[in-house]
C-alpha positions in Angstrom: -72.8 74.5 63.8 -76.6 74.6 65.4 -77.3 77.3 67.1 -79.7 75.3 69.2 -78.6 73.5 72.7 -78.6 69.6 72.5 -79.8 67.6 75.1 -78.4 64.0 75.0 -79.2 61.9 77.8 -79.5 58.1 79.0 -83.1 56.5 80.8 -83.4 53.4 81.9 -86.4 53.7 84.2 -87.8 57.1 83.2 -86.3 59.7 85.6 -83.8 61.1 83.3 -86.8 61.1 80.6 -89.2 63.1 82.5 -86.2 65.8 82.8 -85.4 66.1 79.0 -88.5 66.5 77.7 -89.6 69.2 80.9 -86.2 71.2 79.4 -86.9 70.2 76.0 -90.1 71.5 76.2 -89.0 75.0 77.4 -86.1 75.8 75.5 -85.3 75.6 71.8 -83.7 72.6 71.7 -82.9 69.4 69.8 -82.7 65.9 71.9 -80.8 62.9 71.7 -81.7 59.4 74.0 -78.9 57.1 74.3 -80.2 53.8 73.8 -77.7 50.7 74.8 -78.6 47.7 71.9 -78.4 44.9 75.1 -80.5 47.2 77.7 -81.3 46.4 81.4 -84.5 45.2 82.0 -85.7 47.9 84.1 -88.3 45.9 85.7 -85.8 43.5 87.4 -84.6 44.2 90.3 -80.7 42.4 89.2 -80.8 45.9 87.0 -78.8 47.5 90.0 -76.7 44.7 90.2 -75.6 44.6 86.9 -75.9 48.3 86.4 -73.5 49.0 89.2 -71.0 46.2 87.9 -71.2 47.9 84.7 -70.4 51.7 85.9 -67.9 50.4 88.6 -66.0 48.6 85.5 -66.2 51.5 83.8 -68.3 49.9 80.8 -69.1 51.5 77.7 -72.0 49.1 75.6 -72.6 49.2 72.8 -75.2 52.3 71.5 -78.1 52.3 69.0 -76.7 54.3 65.7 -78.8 58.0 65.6 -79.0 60.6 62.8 -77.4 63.4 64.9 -74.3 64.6 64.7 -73.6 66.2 68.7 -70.1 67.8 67.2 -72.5 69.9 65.2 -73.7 71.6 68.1 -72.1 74.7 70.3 -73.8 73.9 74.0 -74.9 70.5 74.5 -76.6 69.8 78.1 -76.4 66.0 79.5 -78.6 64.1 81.4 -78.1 60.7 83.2 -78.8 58.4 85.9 -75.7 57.8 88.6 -75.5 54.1 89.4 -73.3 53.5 92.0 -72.0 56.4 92.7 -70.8 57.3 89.2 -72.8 58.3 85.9 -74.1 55.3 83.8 -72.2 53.8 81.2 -74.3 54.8 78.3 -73.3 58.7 78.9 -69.6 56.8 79.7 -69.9 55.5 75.7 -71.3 59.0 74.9 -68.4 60.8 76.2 -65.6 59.0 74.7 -67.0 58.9 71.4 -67.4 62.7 71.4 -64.4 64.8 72.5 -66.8 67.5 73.4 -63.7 69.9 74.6 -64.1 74.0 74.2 -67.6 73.3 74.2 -70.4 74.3 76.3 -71.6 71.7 78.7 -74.6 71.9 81.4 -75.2 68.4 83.5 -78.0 67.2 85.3 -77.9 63.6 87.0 -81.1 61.4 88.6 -80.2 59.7 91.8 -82.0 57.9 94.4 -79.8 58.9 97.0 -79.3 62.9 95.7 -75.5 62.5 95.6 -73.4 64.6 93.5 -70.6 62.1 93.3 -71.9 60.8 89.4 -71.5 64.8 88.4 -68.3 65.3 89.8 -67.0 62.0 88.5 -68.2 62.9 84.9 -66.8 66.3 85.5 -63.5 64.7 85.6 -64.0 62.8 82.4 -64.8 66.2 80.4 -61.8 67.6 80.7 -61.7 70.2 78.1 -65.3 70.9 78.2 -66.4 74.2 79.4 -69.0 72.9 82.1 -71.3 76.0 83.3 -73.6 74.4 85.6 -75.0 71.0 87.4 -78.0 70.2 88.8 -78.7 66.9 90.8 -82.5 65.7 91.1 -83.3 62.9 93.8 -85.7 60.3 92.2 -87.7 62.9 90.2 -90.9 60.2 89.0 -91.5 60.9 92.8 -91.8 64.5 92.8 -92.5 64.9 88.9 -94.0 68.6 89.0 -91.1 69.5 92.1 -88.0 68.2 90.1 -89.8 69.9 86.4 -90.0 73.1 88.1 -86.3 72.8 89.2 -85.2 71.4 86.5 -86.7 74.0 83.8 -85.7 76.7 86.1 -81.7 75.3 85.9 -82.2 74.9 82.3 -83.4 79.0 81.3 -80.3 79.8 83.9 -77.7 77.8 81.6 -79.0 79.3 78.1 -78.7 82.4 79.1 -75.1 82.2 80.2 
């Protein structure tokens, strides 16, 4: 078992990004990006179609293979976008690959309309999973140094508990 935290977390536009590395880059920890092998172009504006489609259907694509092992690690802290109003499928694919039960979980979500519904509905999901905190961040590429800020301060509160 690491010692080290994990961040794993999903992107498509850059929000959820900017938040992993600000945490990443305070607190000894490895990182993990989900990346889907058939993405959304986030430059189209059909992304929230489809991407809403996808987390309302309760998707799970398919996710590029990566060398870490999340299982290996005691306190693993996820990060994702909520497309509407649930967490994207990506982290959905994530979650039920790993059972991540008795172990320590922190969540932070991206939204553009601050909503806490994607947390709560991935809360249910991880049954099991000792969750210690959540944090929500409203668009944070529009207040980068404001949501950093929050978001490093959330992260130093969850490693110490």
């Amino acid at each position: 078992m690491s010692n080290k935290p994990l961040i794993v977390y999903y992107s498509l536009t850059g929000n959820t990004k900017l938040i992993a590395e600000a945490i990443k880059g305070v607190i000894d920890a490895d990182i993990l990006a989900l990346k889907p092998i058939k993405e959304l172009n986030p430059e189209k504006s059909s992304r929230y179609f489809w991407g809403g489609y996808q987390a309302n259907m309760k998707k799970k694509p398919k996710l590029e293979p990566f060398d870490i092992n999340p299982l290996d690690y005691d306190f693993i802290i996820l990060g994702f976008p909520v497309w509407s109003w649930t967490f994207s499928p990506p982290m959905r694919t994530f979650i039920t690959k790993y059972d991540l039960s008795g172990k320590k979980v922190a969540l932070w979500s991206c939204s553009q309309g601050g909503t806490e519904k994607g947390l709560n509905k991935i809360k249910i999901e991880l049954k099991g999973a000792n969750i210690i905190g959540t944090l929500n961040l409203k668009e944070p590429l529009k207040k980068p140094e404001e949501s950093k800020k929050r978001a490093i301060e959330w992260a130093q509160k969850m490693i110490n508990l």
